[in-house]
ZALO-261733 format. One record per residue (C-alpha): residue number from 1; x, z, y. Coordinates in Angstrom, 2 decimals, always signed. Each point is the difference from the previous one (the first is absolute). Example, Ala and Ser with C-alpha at 12.3 -4.5 7.8 and 13.67 -1.06 7.14 Angstrom:
! ZALO-261733
<pt><num>1</num><east>+12.30</east><up>+7.80</up><north>-4.50</north></pt>
<pt><num>2</num><east>+1.37</east><up>-0.66</up><north>+3.44</north></pt>
//
This chain:
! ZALO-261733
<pt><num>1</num><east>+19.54</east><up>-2.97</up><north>+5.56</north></pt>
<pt><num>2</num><east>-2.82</east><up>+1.76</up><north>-1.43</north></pt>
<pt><num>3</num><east>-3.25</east><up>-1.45</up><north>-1.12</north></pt>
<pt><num>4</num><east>-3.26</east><up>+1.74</up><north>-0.55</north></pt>
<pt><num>5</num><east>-4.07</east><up>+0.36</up><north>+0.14</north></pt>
<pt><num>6</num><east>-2.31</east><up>+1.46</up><north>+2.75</north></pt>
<pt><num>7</num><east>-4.08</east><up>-0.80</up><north>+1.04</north></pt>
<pt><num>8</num><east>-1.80</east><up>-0.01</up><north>+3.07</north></pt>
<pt><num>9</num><east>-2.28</east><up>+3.20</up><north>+0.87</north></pt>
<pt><num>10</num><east>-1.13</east><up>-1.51</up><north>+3.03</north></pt>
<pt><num>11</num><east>+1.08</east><up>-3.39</up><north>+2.37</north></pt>
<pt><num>12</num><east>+3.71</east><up>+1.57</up><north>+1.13</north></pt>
<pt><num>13</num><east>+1.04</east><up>+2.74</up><north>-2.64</north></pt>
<pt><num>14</num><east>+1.23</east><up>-1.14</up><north>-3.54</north></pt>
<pt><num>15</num><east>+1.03</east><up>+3.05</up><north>-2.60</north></pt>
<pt><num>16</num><east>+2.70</east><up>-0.25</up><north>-2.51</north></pt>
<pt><num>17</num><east>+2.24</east><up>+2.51</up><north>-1.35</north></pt>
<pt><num>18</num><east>+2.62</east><up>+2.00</up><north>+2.22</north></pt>
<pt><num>19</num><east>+2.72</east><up>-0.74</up><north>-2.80</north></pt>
<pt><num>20</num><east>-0.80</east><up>-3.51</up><north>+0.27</north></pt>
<pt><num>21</num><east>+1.27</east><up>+0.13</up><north>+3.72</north></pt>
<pt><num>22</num><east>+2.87</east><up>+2.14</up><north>-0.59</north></pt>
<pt><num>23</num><east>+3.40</east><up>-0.33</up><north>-0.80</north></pt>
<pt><num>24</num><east>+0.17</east><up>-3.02</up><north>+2.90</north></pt>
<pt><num>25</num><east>-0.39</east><up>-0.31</up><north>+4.16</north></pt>
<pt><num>26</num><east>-3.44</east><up>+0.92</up><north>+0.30</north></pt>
<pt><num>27</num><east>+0.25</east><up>-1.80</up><north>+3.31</north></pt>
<pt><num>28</num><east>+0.41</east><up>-3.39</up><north>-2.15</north></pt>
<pt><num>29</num><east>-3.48</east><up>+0.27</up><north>-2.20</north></pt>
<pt><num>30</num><east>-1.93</east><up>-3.17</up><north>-0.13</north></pt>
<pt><num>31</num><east>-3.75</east><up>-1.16</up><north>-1.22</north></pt>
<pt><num>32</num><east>-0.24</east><up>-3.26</up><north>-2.33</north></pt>
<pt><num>33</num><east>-3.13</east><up>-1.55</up><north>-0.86</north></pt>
<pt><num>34</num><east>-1.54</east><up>-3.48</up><north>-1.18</north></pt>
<pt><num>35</num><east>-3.21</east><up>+1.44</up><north>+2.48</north></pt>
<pt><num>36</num><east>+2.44</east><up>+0.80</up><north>+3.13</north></pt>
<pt><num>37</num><east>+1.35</east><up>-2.75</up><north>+2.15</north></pt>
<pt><num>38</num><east>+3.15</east><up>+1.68</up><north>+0.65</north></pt>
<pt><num>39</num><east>+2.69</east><up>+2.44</up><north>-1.27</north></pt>
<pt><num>40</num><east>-0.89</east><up>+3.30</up><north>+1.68</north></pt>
<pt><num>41</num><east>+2.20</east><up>+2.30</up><north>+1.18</north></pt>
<pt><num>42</num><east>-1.48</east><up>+3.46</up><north>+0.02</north></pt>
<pt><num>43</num><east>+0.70</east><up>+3.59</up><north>+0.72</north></pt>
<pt><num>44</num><east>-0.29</east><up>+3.11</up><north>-2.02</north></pt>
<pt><num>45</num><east>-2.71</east><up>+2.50</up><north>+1.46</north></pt>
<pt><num>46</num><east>-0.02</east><up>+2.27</up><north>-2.70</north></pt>
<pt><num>47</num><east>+1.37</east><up>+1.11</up><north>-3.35</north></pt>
<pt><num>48</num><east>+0.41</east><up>+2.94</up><north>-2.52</north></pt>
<pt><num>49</num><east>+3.72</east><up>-0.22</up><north>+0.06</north></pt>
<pt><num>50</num><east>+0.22</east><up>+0.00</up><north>-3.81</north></pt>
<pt><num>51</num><east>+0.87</east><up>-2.30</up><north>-2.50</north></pt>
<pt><num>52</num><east>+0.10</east><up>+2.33</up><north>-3.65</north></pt>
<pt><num>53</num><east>-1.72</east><up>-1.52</up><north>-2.45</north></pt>
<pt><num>54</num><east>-3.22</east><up>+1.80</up><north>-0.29</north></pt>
<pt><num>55</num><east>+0.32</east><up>+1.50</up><north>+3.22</north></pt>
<pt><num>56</num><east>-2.70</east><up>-0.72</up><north>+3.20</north></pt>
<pt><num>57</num><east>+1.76</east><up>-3.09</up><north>+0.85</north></pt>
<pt><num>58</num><east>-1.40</east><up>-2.49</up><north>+3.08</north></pt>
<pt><num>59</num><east>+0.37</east><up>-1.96</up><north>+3.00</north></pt>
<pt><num>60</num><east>-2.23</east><up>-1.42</up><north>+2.73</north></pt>
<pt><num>61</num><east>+1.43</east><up>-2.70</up><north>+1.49</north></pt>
<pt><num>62</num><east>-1.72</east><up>-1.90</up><north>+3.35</north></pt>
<pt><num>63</num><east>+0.27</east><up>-3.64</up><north>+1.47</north></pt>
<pt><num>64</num><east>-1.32</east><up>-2.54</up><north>+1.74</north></pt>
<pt><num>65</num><east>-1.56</east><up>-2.03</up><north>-2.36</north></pt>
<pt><num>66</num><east>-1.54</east><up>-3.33</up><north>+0.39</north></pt>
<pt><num>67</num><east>-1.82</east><up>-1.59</up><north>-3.27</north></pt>
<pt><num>68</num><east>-2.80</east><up>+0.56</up><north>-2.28</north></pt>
<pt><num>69</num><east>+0.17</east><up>+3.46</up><north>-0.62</north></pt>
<pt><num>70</num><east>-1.73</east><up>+1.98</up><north>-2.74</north></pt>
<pt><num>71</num><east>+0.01</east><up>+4.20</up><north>+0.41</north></pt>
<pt><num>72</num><east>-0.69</east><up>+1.83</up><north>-3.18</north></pt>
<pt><num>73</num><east>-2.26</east><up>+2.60</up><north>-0.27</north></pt>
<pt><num>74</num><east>+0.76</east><up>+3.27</up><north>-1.84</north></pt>
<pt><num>75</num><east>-1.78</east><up>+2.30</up><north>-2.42</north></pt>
<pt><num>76</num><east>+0.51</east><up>+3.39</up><north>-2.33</north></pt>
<pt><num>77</num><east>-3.40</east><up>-1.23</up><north>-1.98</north></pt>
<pt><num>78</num><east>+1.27</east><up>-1.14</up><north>-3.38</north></pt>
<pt><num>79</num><east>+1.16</east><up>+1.64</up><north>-3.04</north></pt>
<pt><num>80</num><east>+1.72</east><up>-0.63</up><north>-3.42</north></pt>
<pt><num>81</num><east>-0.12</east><up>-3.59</up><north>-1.87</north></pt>
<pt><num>82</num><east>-1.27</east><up>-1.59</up><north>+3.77</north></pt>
<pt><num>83</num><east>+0.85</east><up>-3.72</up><north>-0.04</north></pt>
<pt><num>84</num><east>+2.82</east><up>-0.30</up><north>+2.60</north></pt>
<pt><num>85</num><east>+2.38</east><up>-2.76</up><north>+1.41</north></pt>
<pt><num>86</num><east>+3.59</east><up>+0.05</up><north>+1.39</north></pt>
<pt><num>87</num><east>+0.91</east><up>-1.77</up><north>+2.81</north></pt>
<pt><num>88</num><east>+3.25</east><up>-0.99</up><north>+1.32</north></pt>
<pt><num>89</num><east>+3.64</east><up>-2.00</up><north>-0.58</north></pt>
<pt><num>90</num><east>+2.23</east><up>+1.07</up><north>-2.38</north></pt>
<pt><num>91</num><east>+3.14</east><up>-0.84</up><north>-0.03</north></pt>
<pt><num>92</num><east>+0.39</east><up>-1.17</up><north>-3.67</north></pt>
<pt><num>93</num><east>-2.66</east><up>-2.83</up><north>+0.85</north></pt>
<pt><num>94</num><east>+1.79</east><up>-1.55</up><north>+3.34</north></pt>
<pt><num>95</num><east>+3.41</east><up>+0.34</up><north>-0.35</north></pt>
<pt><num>96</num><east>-0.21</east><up>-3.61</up><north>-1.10</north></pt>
<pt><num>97</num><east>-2.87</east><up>-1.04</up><north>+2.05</north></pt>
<pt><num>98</num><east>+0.98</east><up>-2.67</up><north>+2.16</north></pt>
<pt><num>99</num><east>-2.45</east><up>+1.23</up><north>+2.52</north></pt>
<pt><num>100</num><east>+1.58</east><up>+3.24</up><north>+0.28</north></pt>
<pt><num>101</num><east>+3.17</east><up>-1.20</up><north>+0.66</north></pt>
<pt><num>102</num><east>-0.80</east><up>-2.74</up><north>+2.47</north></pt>
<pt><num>103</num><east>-1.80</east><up>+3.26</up><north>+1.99</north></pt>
<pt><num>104</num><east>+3.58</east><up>+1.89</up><north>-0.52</north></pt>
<pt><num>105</num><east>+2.24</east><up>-2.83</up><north>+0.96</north></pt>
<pt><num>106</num><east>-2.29</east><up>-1.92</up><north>+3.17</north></pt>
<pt><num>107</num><east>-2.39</east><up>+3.19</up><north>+1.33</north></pt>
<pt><num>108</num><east>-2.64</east><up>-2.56</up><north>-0.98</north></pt>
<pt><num>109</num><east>-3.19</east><up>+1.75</up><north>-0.21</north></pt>
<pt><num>110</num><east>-1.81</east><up>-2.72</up><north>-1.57</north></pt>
<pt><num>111</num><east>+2.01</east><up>+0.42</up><north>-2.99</north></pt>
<pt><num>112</num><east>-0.79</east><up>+3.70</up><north>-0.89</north></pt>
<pt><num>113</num><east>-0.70</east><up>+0.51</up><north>-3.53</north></pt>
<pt><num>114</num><east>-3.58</east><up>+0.27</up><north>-1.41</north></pt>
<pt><num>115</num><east>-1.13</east><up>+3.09</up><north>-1.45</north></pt>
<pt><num>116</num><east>+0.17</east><up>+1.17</up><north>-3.26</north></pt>
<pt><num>117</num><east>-3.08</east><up>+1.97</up><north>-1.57</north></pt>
<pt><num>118</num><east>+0.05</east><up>+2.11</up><north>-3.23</north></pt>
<pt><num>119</num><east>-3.44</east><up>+1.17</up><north>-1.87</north></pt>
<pt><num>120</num><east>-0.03</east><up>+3.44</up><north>-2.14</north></pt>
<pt><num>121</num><east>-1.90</east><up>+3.71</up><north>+0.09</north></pt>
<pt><num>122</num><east>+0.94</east><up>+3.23</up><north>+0.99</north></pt>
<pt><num>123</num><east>+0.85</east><up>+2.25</up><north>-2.60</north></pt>
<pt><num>124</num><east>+0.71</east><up>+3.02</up><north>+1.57</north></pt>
<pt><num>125</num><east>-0.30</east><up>+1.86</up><north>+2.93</north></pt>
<pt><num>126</num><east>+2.49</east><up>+3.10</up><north>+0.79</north></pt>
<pt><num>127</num><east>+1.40</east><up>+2.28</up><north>+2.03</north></pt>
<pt><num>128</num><east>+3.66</east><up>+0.82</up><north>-0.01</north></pt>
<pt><num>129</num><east>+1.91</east><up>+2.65</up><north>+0.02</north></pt>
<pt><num>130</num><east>+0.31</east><up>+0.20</up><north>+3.64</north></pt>
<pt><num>131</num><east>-3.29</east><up>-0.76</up><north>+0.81</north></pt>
<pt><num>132</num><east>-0.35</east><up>-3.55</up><north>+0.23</north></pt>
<pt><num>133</num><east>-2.74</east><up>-2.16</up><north>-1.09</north></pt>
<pt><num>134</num><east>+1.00</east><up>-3.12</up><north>-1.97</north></pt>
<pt><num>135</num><east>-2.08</east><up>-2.45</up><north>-1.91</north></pt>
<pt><num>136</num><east>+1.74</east><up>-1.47</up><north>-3.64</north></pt>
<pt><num>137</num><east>-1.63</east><up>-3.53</up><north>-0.53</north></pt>
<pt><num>138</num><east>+1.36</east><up>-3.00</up><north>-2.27</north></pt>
<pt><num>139</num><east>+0.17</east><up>-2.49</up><north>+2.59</north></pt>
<pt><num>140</num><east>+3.26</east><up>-1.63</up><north>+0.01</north></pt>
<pt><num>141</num><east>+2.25</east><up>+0.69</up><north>+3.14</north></pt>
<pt><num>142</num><east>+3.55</east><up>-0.38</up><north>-0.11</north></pt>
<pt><num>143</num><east>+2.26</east><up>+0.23</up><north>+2.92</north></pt>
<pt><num>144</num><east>-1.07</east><up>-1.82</up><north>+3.39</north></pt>
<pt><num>145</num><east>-3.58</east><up>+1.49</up><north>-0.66</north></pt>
<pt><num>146</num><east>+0.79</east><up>+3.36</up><north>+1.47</north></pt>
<pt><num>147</num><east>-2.52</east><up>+0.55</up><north>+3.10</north></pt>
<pt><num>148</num><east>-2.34</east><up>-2.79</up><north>-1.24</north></pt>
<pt><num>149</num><east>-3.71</east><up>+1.55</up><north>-0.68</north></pt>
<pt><num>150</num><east>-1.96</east><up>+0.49</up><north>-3.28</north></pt>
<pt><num>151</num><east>-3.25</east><up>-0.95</up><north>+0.83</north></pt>
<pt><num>152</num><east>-3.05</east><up>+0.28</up><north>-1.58</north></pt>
<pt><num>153</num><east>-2.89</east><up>-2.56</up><north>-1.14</north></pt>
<pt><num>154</num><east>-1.26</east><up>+0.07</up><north>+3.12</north></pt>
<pt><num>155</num><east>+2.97</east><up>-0.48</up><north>+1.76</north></pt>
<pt><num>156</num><east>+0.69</east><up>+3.71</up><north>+1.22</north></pt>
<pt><num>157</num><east>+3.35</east><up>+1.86</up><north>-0.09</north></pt>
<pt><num>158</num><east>+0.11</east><up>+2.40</up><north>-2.44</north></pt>
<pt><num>159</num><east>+4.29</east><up>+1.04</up><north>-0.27</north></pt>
<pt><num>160</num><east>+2.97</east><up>-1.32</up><north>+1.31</north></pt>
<pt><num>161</num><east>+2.21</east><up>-1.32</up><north>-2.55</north></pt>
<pt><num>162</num><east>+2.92</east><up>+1.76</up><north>+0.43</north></pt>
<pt><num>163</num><east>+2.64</east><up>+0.54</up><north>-2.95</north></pt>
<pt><num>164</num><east>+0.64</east><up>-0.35</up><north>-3.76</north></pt>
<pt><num>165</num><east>+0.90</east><up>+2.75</up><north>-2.78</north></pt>
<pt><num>166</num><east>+1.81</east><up>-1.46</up><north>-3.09</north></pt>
<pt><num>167</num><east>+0.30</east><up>+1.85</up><north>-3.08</north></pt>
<pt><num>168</num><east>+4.02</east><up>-0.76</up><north>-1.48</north></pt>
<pt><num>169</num><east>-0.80</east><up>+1.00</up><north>-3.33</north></pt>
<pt><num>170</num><east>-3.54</east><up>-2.00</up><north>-0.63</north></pt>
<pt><num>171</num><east>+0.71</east><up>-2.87</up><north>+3.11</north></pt>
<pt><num>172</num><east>-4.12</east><up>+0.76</up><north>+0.51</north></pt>
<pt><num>173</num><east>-0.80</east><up>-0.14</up><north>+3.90</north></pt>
<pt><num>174</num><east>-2.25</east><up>+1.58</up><north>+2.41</north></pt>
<pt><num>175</num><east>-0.70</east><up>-1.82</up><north>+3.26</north></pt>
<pt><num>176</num><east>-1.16</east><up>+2.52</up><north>+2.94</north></pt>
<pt><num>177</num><east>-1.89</east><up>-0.20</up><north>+2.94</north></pt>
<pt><num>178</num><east>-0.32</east><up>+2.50</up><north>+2.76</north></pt>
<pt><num>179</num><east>-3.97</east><up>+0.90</up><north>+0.15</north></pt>
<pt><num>180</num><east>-2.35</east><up>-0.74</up><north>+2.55</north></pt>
<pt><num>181</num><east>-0.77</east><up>+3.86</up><north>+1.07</north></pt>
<pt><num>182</num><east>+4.38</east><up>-0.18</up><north>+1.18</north></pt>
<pt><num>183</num><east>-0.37</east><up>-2.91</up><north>+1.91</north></pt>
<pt><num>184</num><east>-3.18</east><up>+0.92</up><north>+1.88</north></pt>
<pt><num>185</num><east>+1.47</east><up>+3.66</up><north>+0.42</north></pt>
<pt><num>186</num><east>+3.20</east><up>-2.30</up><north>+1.70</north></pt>
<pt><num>187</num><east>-2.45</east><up>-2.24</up><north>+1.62</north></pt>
<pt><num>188</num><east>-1.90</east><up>+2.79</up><north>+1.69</north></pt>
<pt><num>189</num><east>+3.55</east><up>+2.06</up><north>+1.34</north></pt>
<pt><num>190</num><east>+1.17</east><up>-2.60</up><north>+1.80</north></pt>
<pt><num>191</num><east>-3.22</east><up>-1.38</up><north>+1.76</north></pt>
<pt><num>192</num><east>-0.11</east><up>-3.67</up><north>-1.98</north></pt>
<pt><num>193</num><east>-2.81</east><up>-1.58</up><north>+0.03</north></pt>
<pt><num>194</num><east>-1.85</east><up>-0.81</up><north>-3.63</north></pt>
<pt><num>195</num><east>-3.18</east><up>-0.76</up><north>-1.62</north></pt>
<pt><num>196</num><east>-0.89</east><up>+2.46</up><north>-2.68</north></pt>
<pt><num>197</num><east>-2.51</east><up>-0.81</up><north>-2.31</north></pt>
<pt><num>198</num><east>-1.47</east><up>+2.65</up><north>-2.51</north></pt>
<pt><num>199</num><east>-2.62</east><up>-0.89</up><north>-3.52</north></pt>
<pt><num>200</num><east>+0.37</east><up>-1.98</up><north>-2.68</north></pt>
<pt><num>201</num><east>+1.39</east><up>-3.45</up><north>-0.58</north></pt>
<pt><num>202</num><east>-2.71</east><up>-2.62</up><north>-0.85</north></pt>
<pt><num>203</num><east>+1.58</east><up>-3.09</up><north>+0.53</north></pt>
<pt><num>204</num><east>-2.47</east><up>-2.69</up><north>+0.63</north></pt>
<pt><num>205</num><east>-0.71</east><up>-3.30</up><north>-3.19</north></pt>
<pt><num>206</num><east>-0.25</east><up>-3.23</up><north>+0.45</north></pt>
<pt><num>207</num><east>-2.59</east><up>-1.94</up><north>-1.84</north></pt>
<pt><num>208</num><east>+0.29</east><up>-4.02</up><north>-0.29</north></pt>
<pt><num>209</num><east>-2.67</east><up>-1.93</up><north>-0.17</north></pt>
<pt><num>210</num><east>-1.03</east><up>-2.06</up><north>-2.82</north></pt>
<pt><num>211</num><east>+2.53</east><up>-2.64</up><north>-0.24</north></pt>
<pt><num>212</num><east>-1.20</east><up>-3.93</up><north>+0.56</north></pt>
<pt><num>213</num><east>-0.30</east><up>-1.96</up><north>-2.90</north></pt>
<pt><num>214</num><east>+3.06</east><up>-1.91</up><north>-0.52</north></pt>
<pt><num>215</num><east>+0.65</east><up>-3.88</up><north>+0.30</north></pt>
<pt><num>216</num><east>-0.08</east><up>-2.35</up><north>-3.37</north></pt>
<pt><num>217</num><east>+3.66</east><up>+0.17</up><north>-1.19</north></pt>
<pt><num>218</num><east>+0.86</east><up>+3.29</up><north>+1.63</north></pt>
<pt><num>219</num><east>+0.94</east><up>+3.46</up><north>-0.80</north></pt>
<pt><num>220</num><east>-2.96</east><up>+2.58</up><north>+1.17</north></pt>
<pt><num>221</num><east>+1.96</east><up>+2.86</up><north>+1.84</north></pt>
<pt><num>222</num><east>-0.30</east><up>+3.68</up><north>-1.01</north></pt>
<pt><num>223</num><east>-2.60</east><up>+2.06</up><north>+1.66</north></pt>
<pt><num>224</num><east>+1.16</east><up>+3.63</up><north>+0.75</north></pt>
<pt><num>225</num><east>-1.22</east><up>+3.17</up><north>-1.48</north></pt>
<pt><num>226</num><east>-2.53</east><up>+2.14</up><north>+2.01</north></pt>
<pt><num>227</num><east>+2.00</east><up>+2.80</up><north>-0.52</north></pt>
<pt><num>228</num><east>+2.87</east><up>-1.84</up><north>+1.48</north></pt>
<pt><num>229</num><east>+2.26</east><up>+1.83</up><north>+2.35</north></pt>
<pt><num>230</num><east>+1.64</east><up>-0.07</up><north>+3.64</north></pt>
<pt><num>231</num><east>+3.16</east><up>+1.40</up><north>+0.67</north></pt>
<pt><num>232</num><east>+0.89</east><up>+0.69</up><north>+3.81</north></pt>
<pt><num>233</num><east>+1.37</east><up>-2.49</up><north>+2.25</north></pt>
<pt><num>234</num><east>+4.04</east><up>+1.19</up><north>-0.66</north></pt>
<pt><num>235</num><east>+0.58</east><up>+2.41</up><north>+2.82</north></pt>
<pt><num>236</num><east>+3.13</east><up>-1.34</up><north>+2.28</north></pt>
//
């Protein structure tokens, strides 16, 4: 059994990565999610038939879904040091979950694991060798996070996280995602269906009032900053 990430582009199409489907029945792939109110059973409509790290690497899978349902927009419009966050379920955080494995052992879909999100920046943005685009950014991702989206502030996808390139001599690590301009250029050859959004990220702030004063004998609560921040709603 093989475990990995994918996000909705719109209400029936989820992508992930095409190695993340591989290497098993692609006839047996199923959707998990504390939002859906089943396990879904879904088909493969298209894929890049590649699974080299580094290489153009997706899948679009399509179901029947029933459940609160979030599709992720995409975008190309950010650059170097952009806040971003990783989305997804890696394996190194649910192998001991007792959710996960009540979702293994009964097909219960109530007990699919809740996601795991991971802040950081990207730090570069490069083309390989063979011409694809990738994004470098110090989110953590570890395995089970392949095909789960880097977003941005405002909740957009910006990459795919797709692979990780350790270096044997220093142990440093890179964590990769696939860029935005790849998946829309896959997006837009096979006909799926996906808001793209273009300009800059200003996420919205939230400014509390002015807190009440506080009962005799009680601890007055700490008002928040006017600068203070909101991520995105974590992207499913």
């Amino acid at each position: 059994m093989g475990v990995g990430t994918g996000f909705f582009v719109n209400d029936t199409t989820i992508i992930t990565n095409d190695h993340v489907i591989s290497g098993g029945d692609i006839n047996r792939i199923f959707v998990a999610s504390p939002k859906l109110d089943a396990v879904v059973p879904v088909e493969v409509i298209a894929r890049t038939g590649t699974a080299r790290p580094g290489s153009i690497d997706f899948a679009a899978l399509r179901g029947d879904f029933q459940g609160d349902t979030v599709s992720l927009p995409v975008t190309s419009a950010f650059g170097r040091l952009a806040h971003v966050i990783a989305a997804g379920y890696p394996i190194i955080l649910n192998r001991a979950n007792e959710r996960f494995q009540r979702l293994v052992r009964d097909n219960d879909a109530s007990s699919a694991p809740l996601l795991s999100t991971t802040r950081g920046v990207v730090t570069s943005i490069q083309t390989r060798t063979d011409g694809v685009e990738v994004i470098a950014h110090d989110a953590e991702i570890s395995q089970g996070n392949s095909g789960g989206p880097l977003v941005d502030l405002c909740g957009r996808v910006v990459g795919v996280n797709t692979f990780i390139s350790r270096d044997p001599n220093t142990q440093a690590v890179a964590r990769y995602s696939l860029h935005a301009n790849e998946l829309q250029a896959f997006l837009t050859e096979h006909g799926i269906d996906a808001e793209i959004l273009e300009g800059p990220c200003r996420p919205q702030t939230v400014v509390s009032a002015a807190p009440a004063a506080p009962a005799p004998g009680t601890l007055a609560p700490q008002a928040q900053g006017d600068d203070a921040e909101t991520a995105p709603a974590p992207p499913e």
